[in-house]
MIDOSE-1310 file (N, C-alpha, C; in nm, 2 decimals, decimal comma, always signed):
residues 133
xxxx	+3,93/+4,77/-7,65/+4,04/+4,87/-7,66/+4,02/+4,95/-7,79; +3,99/+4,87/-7,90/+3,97/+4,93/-8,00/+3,88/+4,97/-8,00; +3,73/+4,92/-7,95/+3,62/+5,03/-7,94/+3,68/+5,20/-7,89; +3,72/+5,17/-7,77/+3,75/+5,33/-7,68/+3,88/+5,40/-7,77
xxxx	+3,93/+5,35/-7,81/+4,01/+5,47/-7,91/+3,89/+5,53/-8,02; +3,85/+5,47/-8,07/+3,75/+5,52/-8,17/+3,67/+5,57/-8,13; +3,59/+5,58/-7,99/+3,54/+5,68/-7,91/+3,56/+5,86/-7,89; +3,70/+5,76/-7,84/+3,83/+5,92/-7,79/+3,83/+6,02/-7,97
xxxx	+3,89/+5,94/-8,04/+3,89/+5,95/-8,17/+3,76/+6,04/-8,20; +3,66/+6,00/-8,27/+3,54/+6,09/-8,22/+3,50/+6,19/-8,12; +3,52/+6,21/-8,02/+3,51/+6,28/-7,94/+3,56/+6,40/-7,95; +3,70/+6,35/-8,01/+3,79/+6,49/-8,02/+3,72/+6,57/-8,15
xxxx	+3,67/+6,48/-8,28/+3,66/+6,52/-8,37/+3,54/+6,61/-8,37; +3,48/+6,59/-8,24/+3,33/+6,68/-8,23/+3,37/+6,79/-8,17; +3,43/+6,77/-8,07/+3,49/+6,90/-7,98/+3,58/+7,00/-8,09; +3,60/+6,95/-8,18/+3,74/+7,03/-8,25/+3,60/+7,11/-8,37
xxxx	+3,52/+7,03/-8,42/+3,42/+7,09/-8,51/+3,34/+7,20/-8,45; +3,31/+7,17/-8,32/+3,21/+7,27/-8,24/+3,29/+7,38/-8,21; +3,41/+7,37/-8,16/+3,50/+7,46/-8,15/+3,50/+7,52/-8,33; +3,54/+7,49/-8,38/+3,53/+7,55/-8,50/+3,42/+7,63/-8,56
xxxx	+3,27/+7,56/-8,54/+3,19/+7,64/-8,53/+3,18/+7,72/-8,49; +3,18/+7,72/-8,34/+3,14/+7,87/-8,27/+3,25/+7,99/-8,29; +3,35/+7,96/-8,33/+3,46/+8,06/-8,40/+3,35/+8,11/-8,51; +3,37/+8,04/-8,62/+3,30/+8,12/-8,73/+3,16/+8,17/-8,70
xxxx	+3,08/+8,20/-8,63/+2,97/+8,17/-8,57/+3,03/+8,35/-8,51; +3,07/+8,32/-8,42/+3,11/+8,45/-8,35/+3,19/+8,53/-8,46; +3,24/+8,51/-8,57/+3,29/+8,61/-8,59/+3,19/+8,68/-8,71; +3,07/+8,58/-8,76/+3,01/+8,62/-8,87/+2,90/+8,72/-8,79
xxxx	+2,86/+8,71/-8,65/+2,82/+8,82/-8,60/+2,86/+8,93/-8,62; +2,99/+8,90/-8,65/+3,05/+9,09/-8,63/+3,01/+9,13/-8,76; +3,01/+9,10/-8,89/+3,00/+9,09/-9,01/+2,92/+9,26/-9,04; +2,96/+9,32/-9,13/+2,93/+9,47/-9,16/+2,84/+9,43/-9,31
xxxx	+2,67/+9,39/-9,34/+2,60/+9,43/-9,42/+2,58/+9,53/-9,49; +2,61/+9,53/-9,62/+2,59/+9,69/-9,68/+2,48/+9,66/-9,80; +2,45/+9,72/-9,88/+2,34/+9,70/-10,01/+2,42/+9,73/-10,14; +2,45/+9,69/-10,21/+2,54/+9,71/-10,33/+2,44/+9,78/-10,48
xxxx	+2,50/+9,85/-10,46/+2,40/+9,97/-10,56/+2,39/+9,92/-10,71; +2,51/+9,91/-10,73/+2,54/+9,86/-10,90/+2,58/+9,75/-10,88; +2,61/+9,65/-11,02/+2,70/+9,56/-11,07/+2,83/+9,57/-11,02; +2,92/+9,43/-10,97/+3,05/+9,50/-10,97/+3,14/+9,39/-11,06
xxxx	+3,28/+9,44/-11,11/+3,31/+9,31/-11,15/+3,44/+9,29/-11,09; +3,52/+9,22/-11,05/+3,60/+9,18/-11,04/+3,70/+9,04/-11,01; +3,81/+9,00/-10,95/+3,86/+8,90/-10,95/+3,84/+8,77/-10,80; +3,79/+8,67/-10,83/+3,76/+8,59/-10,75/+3,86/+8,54/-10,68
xxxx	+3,84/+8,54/-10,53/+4,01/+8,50/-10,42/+3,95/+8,39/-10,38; +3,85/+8,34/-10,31/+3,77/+8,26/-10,28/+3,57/+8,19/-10,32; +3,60/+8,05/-10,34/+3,41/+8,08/-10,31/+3,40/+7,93/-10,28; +3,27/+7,91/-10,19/+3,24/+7,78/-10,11/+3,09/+7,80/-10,14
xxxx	+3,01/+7,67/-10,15/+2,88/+7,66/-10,16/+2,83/+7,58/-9,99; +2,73/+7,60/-9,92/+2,72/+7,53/-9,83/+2,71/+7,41/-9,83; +2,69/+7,30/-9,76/+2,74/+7,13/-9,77/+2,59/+7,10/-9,79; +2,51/+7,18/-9,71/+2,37/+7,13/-9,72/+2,27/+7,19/-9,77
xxxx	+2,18/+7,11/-9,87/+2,12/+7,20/-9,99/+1,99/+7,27/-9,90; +1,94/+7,36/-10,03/+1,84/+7,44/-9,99/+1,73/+7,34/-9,95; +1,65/+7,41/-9,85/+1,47/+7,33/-9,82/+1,46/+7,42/-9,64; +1,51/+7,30/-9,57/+1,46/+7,33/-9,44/+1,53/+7,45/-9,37
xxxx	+1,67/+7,48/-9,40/+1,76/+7,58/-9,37/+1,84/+7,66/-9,43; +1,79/+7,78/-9,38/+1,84/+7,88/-9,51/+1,96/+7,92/-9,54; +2,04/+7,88/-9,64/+2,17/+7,88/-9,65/+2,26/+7,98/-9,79; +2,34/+7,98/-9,79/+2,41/+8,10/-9,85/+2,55/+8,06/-9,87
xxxx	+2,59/+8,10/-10,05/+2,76/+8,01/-10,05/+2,78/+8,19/-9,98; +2,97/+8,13/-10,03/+3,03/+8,26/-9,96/+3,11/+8,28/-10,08; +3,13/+8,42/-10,10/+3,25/+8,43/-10,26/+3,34/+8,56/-10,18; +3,46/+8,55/-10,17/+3,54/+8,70/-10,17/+3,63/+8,73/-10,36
xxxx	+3,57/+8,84/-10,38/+3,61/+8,91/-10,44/+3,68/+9,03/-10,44; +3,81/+9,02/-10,50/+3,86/+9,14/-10,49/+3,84/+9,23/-10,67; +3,78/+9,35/-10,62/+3,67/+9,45/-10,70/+3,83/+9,54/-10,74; +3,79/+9,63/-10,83/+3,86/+9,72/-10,90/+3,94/+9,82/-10,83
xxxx	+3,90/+9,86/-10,72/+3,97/+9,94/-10,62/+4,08/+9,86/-10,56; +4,09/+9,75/-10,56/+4,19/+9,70/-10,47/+4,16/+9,63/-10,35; +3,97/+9,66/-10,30/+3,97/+9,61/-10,19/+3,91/+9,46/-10,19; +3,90/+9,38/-10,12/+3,87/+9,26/-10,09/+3,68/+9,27/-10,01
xxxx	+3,60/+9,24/-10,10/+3,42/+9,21/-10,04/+3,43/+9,08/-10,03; +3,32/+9,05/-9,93/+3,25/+8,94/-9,92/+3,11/+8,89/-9,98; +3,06/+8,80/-10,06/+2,98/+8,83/-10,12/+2,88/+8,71/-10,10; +2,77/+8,72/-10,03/+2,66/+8,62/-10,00/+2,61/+8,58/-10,10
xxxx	+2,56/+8,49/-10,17/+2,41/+8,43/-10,25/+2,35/+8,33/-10,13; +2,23/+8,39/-10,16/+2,15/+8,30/-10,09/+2,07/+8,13/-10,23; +2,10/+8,07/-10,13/+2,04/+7,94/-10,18/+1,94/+7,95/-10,29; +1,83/+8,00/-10,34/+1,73/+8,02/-10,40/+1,78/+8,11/-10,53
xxxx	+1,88/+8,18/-10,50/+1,93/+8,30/-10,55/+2,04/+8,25/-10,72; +2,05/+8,11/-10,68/+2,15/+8,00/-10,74/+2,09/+7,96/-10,90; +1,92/+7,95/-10,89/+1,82/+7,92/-11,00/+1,85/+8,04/-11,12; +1,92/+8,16/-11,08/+1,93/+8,24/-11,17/+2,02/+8,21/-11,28
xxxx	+2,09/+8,14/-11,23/+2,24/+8,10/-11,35/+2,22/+8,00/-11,33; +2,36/+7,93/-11,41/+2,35/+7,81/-11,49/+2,48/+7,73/-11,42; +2,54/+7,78/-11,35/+2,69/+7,78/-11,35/+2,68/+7,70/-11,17; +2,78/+7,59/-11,17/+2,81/+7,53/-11,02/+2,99/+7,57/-10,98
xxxx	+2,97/+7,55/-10,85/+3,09/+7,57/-10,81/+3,20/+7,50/-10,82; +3,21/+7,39/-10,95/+3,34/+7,38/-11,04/+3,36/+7,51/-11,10; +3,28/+7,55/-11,17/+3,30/+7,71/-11,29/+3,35/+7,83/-11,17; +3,32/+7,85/-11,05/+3,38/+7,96/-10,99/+3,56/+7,94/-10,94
xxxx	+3,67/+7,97/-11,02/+3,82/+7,92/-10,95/+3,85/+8,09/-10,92; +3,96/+8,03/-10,84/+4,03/+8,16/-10,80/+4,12/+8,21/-10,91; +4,11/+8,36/-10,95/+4,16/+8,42/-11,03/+4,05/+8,47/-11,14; +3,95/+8,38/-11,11/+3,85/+8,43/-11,24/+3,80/+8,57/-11,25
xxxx	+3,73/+8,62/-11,34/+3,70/+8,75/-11,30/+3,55/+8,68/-11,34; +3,44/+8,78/-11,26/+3,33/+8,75/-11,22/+3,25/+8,85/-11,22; +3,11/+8,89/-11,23/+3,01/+8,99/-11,23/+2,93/+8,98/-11,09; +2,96/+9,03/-10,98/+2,86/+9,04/-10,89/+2,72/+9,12/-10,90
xxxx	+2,61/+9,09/-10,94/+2,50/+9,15/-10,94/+2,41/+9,15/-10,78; +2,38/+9,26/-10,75/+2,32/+9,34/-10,62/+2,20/+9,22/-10,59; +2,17/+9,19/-10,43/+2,06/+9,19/-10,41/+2,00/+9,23/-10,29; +1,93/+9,26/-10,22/+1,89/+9,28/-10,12/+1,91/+9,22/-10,00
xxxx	+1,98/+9,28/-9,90/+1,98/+9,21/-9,77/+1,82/+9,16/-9,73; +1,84/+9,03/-9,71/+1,73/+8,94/-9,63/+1,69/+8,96/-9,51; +1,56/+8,99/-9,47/+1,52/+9,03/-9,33/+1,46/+8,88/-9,26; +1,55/+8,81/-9,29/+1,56/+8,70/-9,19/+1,70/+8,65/-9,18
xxxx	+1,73/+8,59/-9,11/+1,85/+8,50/-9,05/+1,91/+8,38/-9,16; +2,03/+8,37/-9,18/+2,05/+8,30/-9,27/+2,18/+8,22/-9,20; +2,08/+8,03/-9,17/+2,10/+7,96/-9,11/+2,22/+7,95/-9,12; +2,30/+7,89/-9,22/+2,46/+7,84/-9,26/+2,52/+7,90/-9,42
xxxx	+2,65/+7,94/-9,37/+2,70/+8,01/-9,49/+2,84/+7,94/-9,39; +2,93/+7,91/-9,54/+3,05/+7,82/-9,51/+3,22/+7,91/-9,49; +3,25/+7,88/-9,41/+3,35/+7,97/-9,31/+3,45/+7,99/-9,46; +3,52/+8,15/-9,50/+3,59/+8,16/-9,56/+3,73/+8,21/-9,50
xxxx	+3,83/+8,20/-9,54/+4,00/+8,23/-9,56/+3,97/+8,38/-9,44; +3,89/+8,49/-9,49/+3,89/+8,60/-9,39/+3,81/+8,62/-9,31; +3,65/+8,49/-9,25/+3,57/+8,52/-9,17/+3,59/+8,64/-9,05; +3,72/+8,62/-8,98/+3,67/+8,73/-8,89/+3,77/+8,83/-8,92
xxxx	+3,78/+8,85/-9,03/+3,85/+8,98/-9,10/+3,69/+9,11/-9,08; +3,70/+9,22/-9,09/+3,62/+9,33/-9,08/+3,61/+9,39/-9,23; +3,56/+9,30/-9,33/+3,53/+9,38/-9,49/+3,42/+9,36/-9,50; +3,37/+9,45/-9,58/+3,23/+9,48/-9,61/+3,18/+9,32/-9,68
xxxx	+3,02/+9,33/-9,62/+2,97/+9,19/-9,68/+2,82/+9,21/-9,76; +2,84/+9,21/-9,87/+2,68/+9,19/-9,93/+2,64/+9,10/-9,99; +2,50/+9,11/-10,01/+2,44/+9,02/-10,12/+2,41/+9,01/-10,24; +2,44/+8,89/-10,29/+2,45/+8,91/-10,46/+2,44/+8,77/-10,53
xxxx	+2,46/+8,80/-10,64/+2,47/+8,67/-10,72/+2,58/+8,71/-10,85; +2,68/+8,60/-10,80/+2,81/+8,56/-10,84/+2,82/+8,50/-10,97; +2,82/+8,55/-11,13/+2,84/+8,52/-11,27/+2,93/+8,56/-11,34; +2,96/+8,50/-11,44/+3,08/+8,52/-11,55/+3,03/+8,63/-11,59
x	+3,09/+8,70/-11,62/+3,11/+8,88/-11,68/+3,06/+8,83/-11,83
């Protein structure tokens, strides 16, 4: 008996994660890539680093920043992109203010990036690397 609850128990817990996934999954499709010309700086609402380190799959934290206008970006680093600074994701809290420096959208697929607060919100999303001003 106790085995088959802890079955059921699991079961749900996969079904509820895969469901979860393919939400964020579908909504990071919709996602609007742009190229960020300058530096930007502004105040940090969110940031997540992926669970699984860089090597076999290409991975990307997620930062939302709300910039000087008022609006709310999404802001990729790619895995590799992390060796630039010095800084882990204790040092990024919400409220901080932060330097986004530009990088180039990637002409490959970028395996896992960790679901944020507005995934399938419709704001602009680029790439960069996320430091103290």
């Amino acid at each position: 008996m106790k085995l088959l609850t802890i079955l059921c128990l699991c079961s749900i817990f996969l079904l509820y994660c895969t469901d979860q996934r393919r939400s964020n999954d579908t909504c990071q499709t919709k996602w609007r890539y742009l190229e960020l010309k300058e530096p930007l700086k502004g105040e940090l609402i969110f940031y997540k680093q992926p669970t699984i380190k860089c090597g076999y799959f290409s991975t990307a934290s997620v930062a939302l920043v709300n910039v000087n206008n008022g609006k709310t970006i999404r802001v990729l680093s790619l895995c590799n992109s992390r060796t630039e600074t010095r800084e882990s994701q204790s040092d990024f809290v919400a409220k901080k203010l932060v330097l986004v420096k530009p990088k180039r959208v990637p002409d490959f697929r970028i395996d896992i990036v960790p679901a944020d607060p507005l995934s399938c919100s419709d704001i602009e999303t680029y790439f960069g690397i996320i430091q103290s001003p």
